[in-house]
Backbone as CSV, one residue per row, in Angstrom:
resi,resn,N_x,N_y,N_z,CA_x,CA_y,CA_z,C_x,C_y,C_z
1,UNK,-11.093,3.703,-2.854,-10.205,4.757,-3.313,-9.443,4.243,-4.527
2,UNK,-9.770,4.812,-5.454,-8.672,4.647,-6.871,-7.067,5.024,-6.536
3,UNK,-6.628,4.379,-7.705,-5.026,4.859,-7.084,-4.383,6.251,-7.713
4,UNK,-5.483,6.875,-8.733,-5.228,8.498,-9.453,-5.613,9.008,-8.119
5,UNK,-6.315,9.040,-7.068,-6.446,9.673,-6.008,-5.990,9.595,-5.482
6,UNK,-5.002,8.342,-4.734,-3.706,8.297,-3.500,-2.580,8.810,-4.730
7,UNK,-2.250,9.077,-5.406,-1.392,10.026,-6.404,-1.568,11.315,-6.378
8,UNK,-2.617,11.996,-6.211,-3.108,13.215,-6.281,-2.544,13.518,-4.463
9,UNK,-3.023,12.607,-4.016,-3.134,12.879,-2.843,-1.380,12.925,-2.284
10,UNK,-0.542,12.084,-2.758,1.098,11.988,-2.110,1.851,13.229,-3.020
11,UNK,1.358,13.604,-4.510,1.831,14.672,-4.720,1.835,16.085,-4.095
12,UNK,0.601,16.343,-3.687,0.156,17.373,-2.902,1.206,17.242,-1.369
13,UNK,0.490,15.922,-0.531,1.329,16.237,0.892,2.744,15.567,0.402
14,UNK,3.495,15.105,-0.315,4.761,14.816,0.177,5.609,15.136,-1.370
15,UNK,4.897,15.808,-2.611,6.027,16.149,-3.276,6.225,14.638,-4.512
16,UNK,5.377,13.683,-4.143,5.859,12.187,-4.696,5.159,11.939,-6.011
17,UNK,5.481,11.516,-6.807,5.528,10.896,-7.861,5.411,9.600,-8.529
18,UNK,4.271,9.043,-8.663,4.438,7.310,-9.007,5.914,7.326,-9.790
19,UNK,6.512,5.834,-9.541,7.759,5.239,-10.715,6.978,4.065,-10.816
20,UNK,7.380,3.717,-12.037,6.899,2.376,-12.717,8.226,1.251,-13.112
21,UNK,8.460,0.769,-12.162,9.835,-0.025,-12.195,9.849,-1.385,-13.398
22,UNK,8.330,-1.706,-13.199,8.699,-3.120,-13.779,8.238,-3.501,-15.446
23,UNK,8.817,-4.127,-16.303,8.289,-4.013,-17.471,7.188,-5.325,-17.414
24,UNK,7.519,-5.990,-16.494,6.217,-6.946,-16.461,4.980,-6.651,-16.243
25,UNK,5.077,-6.085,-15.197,3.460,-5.068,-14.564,3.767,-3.842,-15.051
26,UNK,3.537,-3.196,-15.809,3.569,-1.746,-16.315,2.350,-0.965,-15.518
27,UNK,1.391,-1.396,-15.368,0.217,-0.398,-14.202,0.757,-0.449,-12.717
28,UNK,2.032,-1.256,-12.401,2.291,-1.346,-10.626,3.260,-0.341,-10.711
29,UNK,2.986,0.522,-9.455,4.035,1.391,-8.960,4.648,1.528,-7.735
30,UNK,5.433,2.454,-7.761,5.783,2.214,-6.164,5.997,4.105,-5.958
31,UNK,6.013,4.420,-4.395,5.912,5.796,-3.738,7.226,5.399,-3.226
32,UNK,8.261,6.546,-3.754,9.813,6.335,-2.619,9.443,8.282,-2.038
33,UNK,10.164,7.878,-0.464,9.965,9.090,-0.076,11.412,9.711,-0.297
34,UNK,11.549,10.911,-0.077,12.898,11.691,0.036,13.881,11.241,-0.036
35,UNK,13.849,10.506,0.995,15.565,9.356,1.208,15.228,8.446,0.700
36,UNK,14.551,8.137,-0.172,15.163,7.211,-1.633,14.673,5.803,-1.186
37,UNK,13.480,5.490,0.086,13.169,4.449,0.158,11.704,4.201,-0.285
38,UNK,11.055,3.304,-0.242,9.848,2.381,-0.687,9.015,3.623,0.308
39,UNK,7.618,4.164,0.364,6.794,4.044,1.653,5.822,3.518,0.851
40,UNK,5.515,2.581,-0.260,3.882,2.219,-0.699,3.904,1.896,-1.681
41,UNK,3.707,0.648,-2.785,3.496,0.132,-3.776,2.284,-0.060,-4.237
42,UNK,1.750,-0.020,-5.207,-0.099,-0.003,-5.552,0.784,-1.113,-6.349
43,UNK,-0.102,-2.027,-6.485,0.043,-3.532,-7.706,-1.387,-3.780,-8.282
44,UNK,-1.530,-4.040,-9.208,-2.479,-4.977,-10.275,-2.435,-5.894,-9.684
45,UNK,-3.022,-7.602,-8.739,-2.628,-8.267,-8.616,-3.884,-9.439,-8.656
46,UNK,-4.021,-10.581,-9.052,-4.700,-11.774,-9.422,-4.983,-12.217,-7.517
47,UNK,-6.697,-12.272,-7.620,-6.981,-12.089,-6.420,-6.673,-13.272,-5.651
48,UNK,-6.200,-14.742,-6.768,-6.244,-15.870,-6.246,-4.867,-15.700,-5.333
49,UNK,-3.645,-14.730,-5.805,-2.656,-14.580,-5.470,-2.285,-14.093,-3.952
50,UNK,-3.830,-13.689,-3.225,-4.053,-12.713,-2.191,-5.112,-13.801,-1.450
51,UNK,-5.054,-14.929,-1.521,-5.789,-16.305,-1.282,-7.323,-15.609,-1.254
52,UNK,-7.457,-14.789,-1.848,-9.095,-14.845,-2.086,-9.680,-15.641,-3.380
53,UNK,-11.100,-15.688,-2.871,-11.588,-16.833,-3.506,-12.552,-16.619,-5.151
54,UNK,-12.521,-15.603,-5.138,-12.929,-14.783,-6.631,-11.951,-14.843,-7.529
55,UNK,-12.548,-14.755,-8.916,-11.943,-14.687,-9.791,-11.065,-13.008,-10.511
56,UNK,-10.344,-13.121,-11.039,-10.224,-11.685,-11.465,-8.990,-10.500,-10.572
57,UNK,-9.333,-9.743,-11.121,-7.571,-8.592,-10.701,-8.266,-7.714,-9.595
58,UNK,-7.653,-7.343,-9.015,-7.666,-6.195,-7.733,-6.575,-5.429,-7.090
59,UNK,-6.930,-3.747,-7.575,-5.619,-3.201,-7.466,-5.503,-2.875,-5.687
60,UNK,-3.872,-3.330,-4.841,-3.763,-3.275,-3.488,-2.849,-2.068,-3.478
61,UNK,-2.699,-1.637,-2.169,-1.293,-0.814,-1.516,-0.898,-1.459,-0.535
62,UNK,0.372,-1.147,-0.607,1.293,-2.106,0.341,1.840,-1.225,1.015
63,UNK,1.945,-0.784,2.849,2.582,0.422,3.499,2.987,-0.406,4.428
64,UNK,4.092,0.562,4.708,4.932,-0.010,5.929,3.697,0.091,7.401
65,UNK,4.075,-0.603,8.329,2.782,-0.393,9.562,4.084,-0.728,11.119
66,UNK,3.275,-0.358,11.893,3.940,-0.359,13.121,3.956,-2.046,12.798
67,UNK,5.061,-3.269,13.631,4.783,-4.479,13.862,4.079,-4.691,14.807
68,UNK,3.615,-4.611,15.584,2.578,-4.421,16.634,0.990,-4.112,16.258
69,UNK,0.953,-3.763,15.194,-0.339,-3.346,14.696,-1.173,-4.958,13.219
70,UNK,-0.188,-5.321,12.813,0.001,-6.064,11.573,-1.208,-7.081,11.679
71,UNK,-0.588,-7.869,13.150,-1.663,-9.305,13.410,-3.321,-8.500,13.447
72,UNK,-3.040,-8.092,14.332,-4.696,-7.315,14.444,-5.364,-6.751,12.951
73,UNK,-4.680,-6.006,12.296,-4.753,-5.390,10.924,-5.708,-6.717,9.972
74,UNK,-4.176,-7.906,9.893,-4.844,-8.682,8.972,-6.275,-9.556,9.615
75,UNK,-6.217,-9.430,10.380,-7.769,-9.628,10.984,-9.261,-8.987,10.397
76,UNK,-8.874,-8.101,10.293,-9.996,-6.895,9.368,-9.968,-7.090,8.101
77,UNK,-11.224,-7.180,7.639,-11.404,-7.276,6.132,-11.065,-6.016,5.046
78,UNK,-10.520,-6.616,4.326,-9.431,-5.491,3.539,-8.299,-5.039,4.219
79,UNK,-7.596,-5.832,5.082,-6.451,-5.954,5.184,-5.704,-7.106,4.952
80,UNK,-4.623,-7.649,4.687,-3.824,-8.608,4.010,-2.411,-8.449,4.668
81,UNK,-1.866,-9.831,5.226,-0.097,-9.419,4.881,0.102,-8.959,3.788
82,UNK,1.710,-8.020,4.325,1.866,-7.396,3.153,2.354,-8.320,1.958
83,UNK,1.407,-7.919,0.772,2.239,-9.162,-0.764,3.923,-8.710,-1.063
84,UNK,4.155,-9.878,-0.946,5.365,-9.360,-2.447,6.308,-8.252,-0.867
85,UNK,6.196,-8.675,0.458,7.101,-7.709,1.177,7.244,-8.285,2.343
86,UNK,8.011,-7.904,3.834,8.226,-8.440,4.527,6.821,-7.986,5.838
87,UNK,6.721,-9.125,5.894,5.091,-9.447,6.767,5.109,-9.124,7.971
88,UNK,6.037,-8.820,8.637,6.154,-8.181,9.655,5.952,-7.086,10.071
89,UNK,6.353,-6.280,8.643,6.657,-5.040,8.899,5.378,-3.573,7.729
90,UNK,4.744,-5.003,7.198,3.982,-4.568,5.464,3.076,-4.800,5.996
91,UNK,1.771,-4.132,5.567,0.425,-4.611,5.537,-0.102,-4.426,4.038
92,UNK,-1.040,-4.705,3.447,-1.803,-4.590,1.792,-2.986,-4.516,2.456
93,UNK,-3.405,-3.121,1.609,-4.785,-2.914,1.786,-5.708,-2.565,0.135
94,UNK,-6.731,-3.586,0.304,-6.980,-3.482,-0.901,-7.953,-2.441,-1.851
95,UNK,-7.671,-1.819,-2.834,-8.501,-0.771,-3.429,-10.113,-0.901,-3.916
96,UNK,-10.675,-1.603,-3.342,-11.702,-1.923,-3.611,-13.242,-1.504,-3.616
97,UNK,-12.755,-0.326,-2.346,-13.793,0.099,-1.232,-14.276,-0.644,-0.144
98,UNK,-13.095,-1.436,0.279,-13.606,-2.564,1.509,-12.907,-1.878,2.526
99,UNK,-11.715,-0.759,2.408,-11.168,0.014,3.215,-11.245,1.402,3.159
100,UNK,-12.150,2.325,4.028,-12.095,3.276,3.522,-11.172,4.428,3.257
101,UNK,-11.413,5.121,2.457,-10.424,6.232,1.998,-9.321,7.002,3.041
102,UNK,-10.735,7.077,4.459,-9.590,8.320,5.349,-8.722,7.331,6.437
103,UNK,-9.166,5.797,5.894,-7.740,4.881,6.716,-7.078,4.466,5.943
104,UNK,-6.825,4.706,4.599,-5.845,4.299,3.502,-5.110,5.314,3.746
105,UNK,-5.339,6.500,3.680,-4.969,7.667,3.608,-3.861,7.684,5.009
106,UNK,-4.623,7.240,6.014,-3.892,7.271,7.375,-2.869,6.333,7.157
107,UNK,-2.907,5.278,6.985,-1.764,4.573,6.381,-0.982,4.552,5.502
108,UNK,-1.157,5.363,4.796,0.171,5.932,4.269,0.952,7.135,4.401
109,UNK,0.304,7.964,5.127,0.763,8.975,5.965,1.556,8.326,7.594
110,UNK,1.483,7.012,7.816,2.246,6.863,8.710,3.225,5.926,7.723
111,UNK,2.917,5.143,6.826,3.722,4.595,6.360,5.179,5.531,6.069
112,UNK,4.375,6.528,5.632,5.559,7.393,4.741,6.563,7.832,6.409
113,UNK,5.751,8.328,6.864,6.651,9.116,8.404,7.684,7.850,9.156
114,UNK,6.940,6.605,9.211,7.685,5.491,9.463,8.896,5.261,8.717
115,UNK,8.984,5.304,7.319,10.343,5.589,6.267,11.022,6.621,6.761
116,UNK,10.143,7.597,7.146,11.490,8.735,7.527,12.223,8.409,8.814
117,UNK,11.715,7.575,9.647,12.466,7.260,10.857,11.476,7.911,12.038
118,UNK,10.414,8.893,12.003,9.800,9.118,12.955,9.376,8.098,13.415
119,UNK,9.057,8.252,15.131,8.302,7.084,16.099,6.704,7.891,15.930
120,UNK,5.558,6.832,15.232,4.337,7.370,14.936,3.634,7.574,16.048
């Protein structure tokens, strides 16, 4: 899944809008929901940085996840602690096509409901 499609896709169900916070990474963004918090960051990020063993960039999303779900998660290929967030509570899944679309999708549809305070 490209990240013009999880854009297409959070405008439609939740109203959201990429922001581009950082002048260092100008392609990383982040998804804030309603109440003004984080539910999902897409990053540009250097794969060595994600201890994989290839050379070269790979764009991730970073969603909030149940803690209970996380250990098992990073077990599965194309899942990652979350980068750059608190590992407990983050998972990174990477845009690659190693995860497919309608569980990216699911994860950030709970990510986002998890920001709002619902129990998923």
């Amino acid at each position: 899944m490209k990240r013009e499609e999880i854009f297409e896709y959070v405008k439609k169900q939740y109203g959201t809008v990429p922001e581009y916070l950082w002048n260092s990474s100008p392609e990383s963004a982040i998804l804030r929901h309603k109440n003004g918090k984080w539910y999902a960051a897409i990053l540009r990020v250097e794969k060595s940085k994600l201890g994989l063993k290839e050379e070269g960039t790979v764009d991730i999303i970073n969603v909030k996840c149940e803690p209970d779900m996380v250990g098992l998660l990073t077990q599965t290929y194309g899942f990652l602690p979350g980068y750059h967030m608190n590992k407990k509570y983050w998972i990174t899944m990477s845009l690659d096509g190693s995860v497919s679309e309608a569980k990216i999708l699911d994860f950030l549809d709970m990510s986002y409901d998890l920001i709002d305070g619902k129990k998923y």
